[in-house]
Structures are given as structure tokens and as C-alpha cells.
N, C-alpha and C positions, 0 to 999 in steps of 0.2 A: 943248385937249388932254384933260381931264378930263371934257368932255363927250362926246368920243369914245373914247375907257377906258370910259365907261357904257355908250356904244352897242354897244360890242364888248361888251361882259358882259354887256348882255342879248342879244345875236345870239346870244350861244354858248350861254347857257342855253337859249333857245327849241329851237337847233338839236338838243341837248342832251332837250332832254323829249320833240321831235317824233321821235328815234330811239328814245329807251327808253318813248315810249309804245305801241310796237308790239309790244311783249314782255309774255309776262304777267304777271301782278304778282310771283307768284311772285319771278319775276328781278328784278321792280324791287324788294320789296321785301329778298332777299338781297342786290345789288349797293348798298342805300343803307346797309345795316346794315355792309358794309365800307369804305364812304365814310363812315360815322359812326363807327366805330373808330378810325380814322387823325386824326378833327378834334377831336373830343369828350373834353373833359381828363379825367370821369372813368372814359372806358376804355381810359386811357394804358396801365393796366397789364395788360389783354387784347390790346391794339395789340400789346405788346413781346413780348406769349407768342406770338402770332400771328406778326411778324417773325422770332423765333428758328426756330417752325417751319417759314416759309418757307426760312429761310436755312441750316438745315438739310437739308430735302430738294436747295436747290438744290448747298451743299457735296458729299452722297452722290452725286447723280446724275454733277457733274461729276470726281468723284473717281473715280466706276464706268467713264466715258467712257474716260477717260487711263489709268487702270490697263490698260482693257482691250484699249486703240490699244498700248500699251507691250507687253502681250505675243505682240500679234499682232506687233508690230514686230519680238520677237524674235525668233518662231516661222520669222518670215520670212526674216531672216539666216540661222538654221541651217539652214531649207532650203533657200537658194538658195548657201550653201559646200557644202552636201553635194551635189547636183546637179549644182556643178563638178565634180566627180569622180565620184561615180555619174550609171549611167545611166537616161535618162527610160522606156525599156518595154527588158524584154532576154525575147529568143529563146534558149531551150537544147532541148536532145532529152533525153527521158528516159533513155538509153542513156549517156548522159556526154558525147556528142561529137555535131556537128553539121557529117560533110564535104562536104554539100553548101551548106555555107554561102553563096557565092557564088550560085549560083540562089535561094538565099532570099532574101537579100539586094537582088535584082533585082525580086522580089516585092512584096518589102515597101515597095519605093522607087515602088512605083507608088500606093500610099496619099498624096494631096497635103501632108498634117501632117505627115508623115516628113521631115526635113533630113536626115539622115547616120545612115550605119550602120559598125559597124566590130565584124570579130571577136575576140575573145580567148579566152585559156586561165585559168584560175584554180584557185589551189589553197592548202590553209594551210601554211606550214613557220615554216622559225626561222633567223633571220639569227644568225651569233656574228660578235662580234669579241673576244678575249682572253678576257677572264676573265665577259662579258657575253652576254646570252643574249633576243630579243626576237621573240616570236611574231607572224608577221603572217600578211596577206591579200596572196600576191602574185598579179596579173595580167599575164598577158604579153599584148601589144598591137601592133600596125601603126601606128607615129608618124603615118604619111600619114594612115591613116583614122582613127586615134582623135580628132585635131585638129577632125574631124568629129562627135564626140559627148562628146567632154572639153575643159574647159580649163585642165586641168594643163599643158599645154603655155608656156601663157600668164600660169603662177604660177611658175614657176622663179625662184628665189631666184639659183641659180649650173648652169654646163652647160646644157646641150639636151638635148630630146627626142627629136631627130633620131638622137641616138645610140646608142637602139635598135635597134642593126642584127642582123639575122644572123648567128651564129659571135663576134660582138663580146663578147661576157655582160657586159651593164654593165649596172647598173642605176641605178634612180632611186628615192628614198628620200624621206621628208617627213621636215620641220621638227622633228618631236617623235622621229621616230624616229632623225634623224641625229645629235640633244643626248645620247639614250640612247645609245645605241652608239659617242658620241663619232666621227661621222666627219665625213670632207670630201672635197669633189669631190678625185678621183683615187684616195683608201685602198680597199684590198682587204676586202672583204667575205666570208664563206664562208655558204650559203648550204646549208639541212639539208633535204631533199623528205622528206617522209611514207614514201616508195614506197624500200623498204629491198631490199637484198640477199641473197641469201640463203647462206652459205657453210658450212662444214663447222666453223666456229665458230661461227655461226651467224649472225641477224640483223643485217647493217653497213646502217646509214642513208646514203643517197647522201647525197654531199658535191661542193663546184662553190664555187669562188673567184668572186666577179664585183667588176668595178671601179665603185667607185659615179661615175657620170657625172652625175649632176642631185641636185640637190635644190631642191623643191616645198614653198610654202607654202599651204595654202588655208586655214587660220585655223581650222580643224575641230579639236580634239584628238584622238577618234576616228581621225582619217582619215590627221592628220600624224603617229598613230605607230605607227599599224597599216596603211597601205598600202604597199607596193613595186611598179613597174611596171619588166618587162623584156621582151626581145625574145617575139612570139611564139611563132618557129622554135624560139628555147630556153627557153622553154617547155615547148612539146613534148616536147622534149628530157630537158630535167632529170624532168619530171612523168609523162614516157612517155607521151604522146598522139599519137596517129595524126592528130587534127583537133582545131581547135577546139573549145570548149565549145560555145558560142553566139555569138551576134550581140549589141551593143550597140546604141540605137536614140538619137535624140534628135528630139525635136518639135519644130511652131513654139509651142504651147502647151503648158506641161509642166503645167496645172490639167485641160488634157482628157487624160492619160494613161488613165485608167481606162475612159473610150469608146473609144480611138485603141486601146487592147489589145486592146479586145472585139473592135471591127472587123475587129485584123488576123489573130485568131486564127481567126474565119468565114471569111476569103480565105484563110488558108494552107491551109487543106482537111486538116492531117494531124492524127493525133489525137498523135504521139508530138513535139509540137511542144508545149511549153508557153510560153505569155504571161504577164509578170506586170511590173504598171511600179511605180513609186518609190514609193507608197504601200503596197501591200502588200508588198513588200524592207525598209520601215521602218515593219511596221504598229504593233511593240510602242512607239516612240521618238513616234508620229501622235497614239496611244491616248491614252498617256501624259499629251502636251500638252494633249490636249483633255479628259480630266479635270479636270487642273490647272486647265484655262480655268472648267468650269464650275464649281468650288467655289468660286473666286478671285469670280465673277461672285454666287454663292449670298451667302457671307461679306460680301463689299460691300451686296448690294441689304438685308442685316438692316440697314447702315448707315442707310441710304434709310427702310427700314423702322420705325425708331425715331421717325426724323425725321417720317415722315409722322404715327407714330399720337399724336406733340405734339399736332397737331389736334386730339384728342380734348378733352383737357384746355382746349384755348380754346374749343370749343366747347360744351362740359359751362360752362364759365363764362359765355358768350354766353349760352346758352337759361336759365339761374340768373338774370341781369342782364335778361332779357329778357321776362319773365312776365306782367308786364304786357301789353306791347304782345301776345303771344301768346293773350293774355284777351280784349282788344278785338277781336282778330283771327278769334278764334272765335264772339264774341258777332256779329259781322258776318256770320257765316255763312260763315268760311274752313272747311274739314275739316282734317282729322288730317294728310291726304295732303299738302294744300298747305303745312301747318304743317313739317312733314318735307323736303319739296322746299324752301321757301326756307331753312332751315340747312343741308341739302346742298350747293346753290349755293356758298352762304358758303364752306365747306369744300374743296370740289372750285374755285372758284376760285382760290383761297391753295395749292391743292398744284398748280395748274396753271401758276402764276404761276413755283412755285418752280422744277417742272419745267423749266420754258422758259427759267429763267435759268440754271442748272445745264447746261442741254444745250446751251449758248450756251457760256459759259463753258469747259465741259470741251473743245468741239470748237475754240473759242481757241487754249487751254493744249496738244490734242492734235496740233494741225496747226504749232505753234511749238514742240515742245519742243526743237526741234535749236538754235534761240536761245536759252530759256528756262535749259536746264539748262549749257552754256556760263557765261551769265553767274552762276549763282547760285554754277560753280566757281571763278567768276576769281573771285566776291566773298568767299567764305569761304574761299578756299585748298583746296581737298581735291575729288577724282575720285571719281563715283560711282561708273567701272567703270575701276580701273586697267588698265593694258596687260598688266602682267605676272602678273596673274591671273585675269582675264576675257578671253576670246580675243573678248568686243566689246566695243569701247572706249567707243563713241560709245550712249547711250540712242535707241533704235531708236522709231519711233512709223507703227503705221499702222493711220490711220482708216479703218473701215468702217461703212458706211449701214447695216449690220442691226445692230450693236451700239448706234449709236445711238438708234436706235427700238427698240430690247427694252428698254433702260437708262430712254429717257423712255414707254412704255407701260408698263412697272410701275410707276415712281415715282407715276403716275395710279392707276393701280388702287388702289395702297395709298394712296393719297389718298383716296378715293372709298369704300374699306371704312372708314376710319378716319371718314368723318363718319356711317355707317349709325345706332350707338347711340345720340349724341347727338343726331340730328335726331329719332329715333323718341321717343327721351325729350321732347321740344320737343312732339310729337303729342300725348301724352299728359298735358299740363298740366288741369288741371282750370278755368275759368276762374270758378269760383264760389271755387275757394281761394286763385287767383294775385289776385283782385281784392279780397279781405277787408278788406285791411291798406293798400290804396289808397284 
């Protein structure tokens, strides 16, 4: 057995030199100088500066992964509750009103990304009830065809949509706005339009009782306390419109909206037709986010950044420890160049190493956190996003392939800038001075 323990240690060694004798020395001699690090008792304490820096880069990197899976995670929730209820491209006329809706409509459905279209009326007033007072966003709507580009329909807490009807004036109210105003399916609602009266007393605001018929949760705060949906006939009605606003759209892709717009605004052929889908309707809320995103990304990668330029400091010690051999090395006939490239090696291997364990780790931690964070609640007692003041409960996480390659290609680069001084410093040895005192 002992005899064959031998035979395998020298196969592997052989195998072992016949692959790193194809490299050139350069790399043979940086990859032995970090196989002597790690064996060599008296550069335990270059080994441990060396490990810290590893284990720092790979900390940032995988810290930079998960932060940034988390906020895409969020980003994502908010936009797929707001998208319940807004719509994916909407058609209006610059005029205010759009009565040929119907033939637009027919138009537009000949675009194959088009699912459902549906028109409504929209305008701001002010719901009271008693001594309570709450400014919303009301749309009046077509139950049949809205079901086709919303699914409010399909968030009703209590009542139907369906009961939208004509001449009926019920409406439907969200979650936040029915807590405010204290209502419930069935209570009277009075309802204030913009578009006032004008009498020899002067200016009276129209006014109109409507019975709250539904209420809608979509988990938006925004949405649940600032929407109302009621019929579109009264709509009209209440708001004094002759037609429609516009047309509502929704896609099978709601990321190709900004092409699916362009397209259908070249096929409508009118100029008094304007196109605009859910990005630019929420472009200040878009903006917003993706600022957040890149400073959030900025402030992390200094993490990374610290971590990597450690390196500096073990390798400022490495080329101090190593003067010698950098003496012989030159006396051989190495150059400056090659003196430089094997401390880079050195360098740029340990930040590459930590890299790849970090972007390992973090894509772990980012594609588990729906176990992960779970159990860290059951184990210390306490919710990272309660219910009742986070409108999301649950830690959101979603990995994407460019985030993780922006996260492990800079974690290299500042690896890579981080060994520039100290290898150049390693060039520059003198080897009549590094050799004196040997």
C-alpha cells in the first residue's frame, strides 16, 4: 500500500510538471511563490494577510451579488402590483377624447403582442364621506374589457367588478383608501368632479352619491389609496364626456412595451393619437430606482475595493521577503518586465480566486434567500419586513446574469490595478544591493 502512495505521488508530480512545464516561467515562477506561501512556516504571516485579502474580496463581491438580486427583487414586485392595475401602452387623443375608440381598437388588435384592449374615462376629484376628505384618480371602465387589461378584477378583497354597470354609480375602492374613509361594501360614498356649476351664486362643484360595491387589494399603497374604478357611461357622465379618454392596451411582453408603442404609433397613421407605455407613465418612480441601483452598486464595489487594494500590502511584503530570489533572477538574465509579470500573476491570481469564490457564494445565498431568510427568522424571533408596515412581506431576490458579471469583472480589475505598484517596485530591485548582505 505504501509502495503505491509512492507511485501515485510521483505520477502526480510528473503529471504536475509536464502541464506547468508548458507555461512560461513567468507563471511557473508566480504560481510556486503562492504554493510557497501557503507551506513555508516562515511566511505564515504573508499567507494570513494574503487569506484575509482573499477573503475579503470574496465577502464584497458576494455581498454586492445579493444586495443587488434583492433590489432587483424589489423593483420587481413594485412593478408587477403596479402593472395589475395600470396599463401596459395606453392610446389617448390630444383633444381629450377618443370617439372612435372602437375602430382604434380593431387596429390595434391586429399588432400580434396586443392581448386586450379596453377603453376608459379618467379624471382627479375627491371622494368625502362625513367629516373625511380623500383625493383620488378615478377611472371609469368596461368590467368586460377591463378584465382584459387589469386584474383588479381578480384582487377584490369583497363585491364584484361586474357591478360596474350603467346608471348603477357604484364604485370600487382600494384597500387604503377604504381604511381612510372608513368604508364598507354597501356605504354611500359622495363623489366631488373637478367640472363645477355655474350659478348666480356662483361656482357649485358637482356632487353624485355612489354605493361602494368592491373593494381591491393590490398591495401598492400608491394605488390602494389613490384609485377608484367606476362605470364608464358615468363616467361620462359625472365628468361630462362625450367619449372616452383613450384605450387601455396590455401585451404578451410588458419589457417590450417601449418597441410594441413605437410600432403601434407608425400603424395608427394619426398624428392627434399619442402612444406612451408604463415606463414613461412612471418615468420619475423608473429614474428614481435606478439611481438608487447605481450608488447602492458604487458604495458596495468601495467594499470590494478596499478588499482588493490588501493585496498591495502582501505583496509590498512578498517582493521585501523576496530580494533575493529577485537578484538571482536578474543575475540570470530575467528583465524588469518578467520581474513585474511574475508578482502580478501572484496578485491577480489571489484576487481571482477570491473573485470566483464570492460570485459563488453570493449566487448561493441570492437564489436561496426565500430559505435562507425564513429560517434566520424562525431562529432569532423577529421579521425583516413586517406586514403591517412593509406592503412586502416576504425578501424578494432576483438574480440576474449582468449583475453578476459586472460585480466579478470589477472585483478583477481592482485586483489587477492593486498588484501594478508592487510588481513594478519588484522590477526595480537592484540586484547588486538585494545580494550585499547575502
Amino acid at each position: 500500500m505504501a509502495n503505491l502512495l509512492s507511485w501515485e505521488r510521483v505520477y502526480i508530480e510528473e503529471f504536475n510538471l509536464s502541464v506547468f512545464s508548458r507555461l512560461p516561467y513567468e507563471w511557473l515562477v508566480g504560481l510556486r511563490y503562492i504554493r510557497s506561501a501557503r507551506k513555508s512556516g516562515r511566511n505564515r504571516f504573508i499567507s494570513f494577510i494574503s487569506l484575509i485579502s482573499m477573503a475579503g474580496i470574496a465577502l464584497g463581491v458576494a455581498a454586492l451579488i445579493v444586495v443587488m438580486s434583492v433590489m432587483n427583487g424589489f423593483q420587481k414586485e413594485v412593478r408587477d402590483k403596479m402593472l395589475s392595475v395600470l396599463p401596459h401602452i395606453e392610446i389617448y387623443d390630444t383633444h381629450g377624447s377618443l370617439p372612435n375608440w372602437r375602430q382604434t381598437a380593431q387596429e390595434v388588435m391586429k399588432n400580434p403582442e396586443v392581448k386586450g384592449t379596453a377603453p376608459y374615462v379618467m379624471a382627479q376629484a375627491m371622494l368625502t364621506r362625513f367629516d373625511r376628505v380623500q383625493g383620488v384618480i378615478v377611472r371609469g371602465v368596461v368590467p368586460s374589457e377591463e378584465v382584459h387589461v387589469s386584474d383588479v378584477a381578480r384582487q377584490l378583497k369583497s363585491g364584484s367588478f361586474n357591478s360596474l354597470q350603467p346608471g348603477s354609480f357604484n364604485i370600487v375602492v382600494g384597500v387604503g383608501l377604504a381604511r381612510q374613509l372608513r368604508l364598507f361594501k354597501g356605504d354611500r360614498v359622495t363623489l366631488v368632479a373637478p367640472q363645477g356649476q355655474m350659478t348666480p351664486a356662483g361656482m357649485i362643484p358637482r356632487l353624485k352619491q355612489f354605493t361602494v360595491s368592491g373593494i381591491f387589494d393590490v398591495g401598492h399603497h400608491l394605488l390602494d389609496t389613490g384609485q377608484a374604478f367606476i362605470s364608464m357611461e358615468d363616467g361620462m357622465k359625472m365628468f361630462r364626456q362625450e367619449a372616452p379618454n383613450g384605450l387601455r392596451l396590455r401585451i404578451r411582453d410588458m419589457y417590450q412595451a417601449p418597441v410594441v408603442a413605437r410600432d403601434i404609433a407608425i400603424e395608427l397613421h394619426n398624428s392627434d393619437l399619442l402612444v406612451r407605455d408604463w415606463s414613461k407613465m412612471n418615468r420619475n418612480w423608473f429614474a428614481a430606482v435606478q439611481v438608487e441601483k447605481r450608488m447602492m452598486f458604487i458604495i458596495l464595489l468601495l467594499i470590494v475595493a478596499v478588499a482588493a487594494f490588501n493585496l498591495v500590502s502582501t505583496l509590498v511584503m512578498t517582493v521585501t521577503e523576496k530580494q533575493a530570489d529577485i537578484a538571482i533572477m536578474r543575475t540570470l538574465g530575467a528583465s524588469p518586465r518578467s520581474i513585474m509579470k511574475i508578482f502580478m500573476i501572484q496578485g491577480a491570481i489571489a484576487g481571482i480566486l477570491g473573485t470566483l469564490i464570492g460570485v459563488t457564494g453570493g449566487i448561493l445565498i441570492a437564489a436561496n434567500i426565500d430559505i435562507i431568510v425564513p429560517f434566520i427568522e424562525r431562529l432569532f424571533g423577529f421579521h425583516f419586513l413586517p406586514k403591517d408596515v412593509y406592503m412586502i412581506s416576504q425578501l424578494p431576490s432576483d438574480l440576474r446574469l449582468g449583475d453578476v458579471l459586472a460585480t466579478g469583472g470589477c472585483a478583477i480589475v481592482l485586483a489587477f490595478l492593486a498588484t501594478l505598484y508592487p510588481s513594478w517596485s519588484a522590477s526595480r530591485v537592484n540586484p547588486a544591493e538585494a545580494l550585499r548582505y547575502e
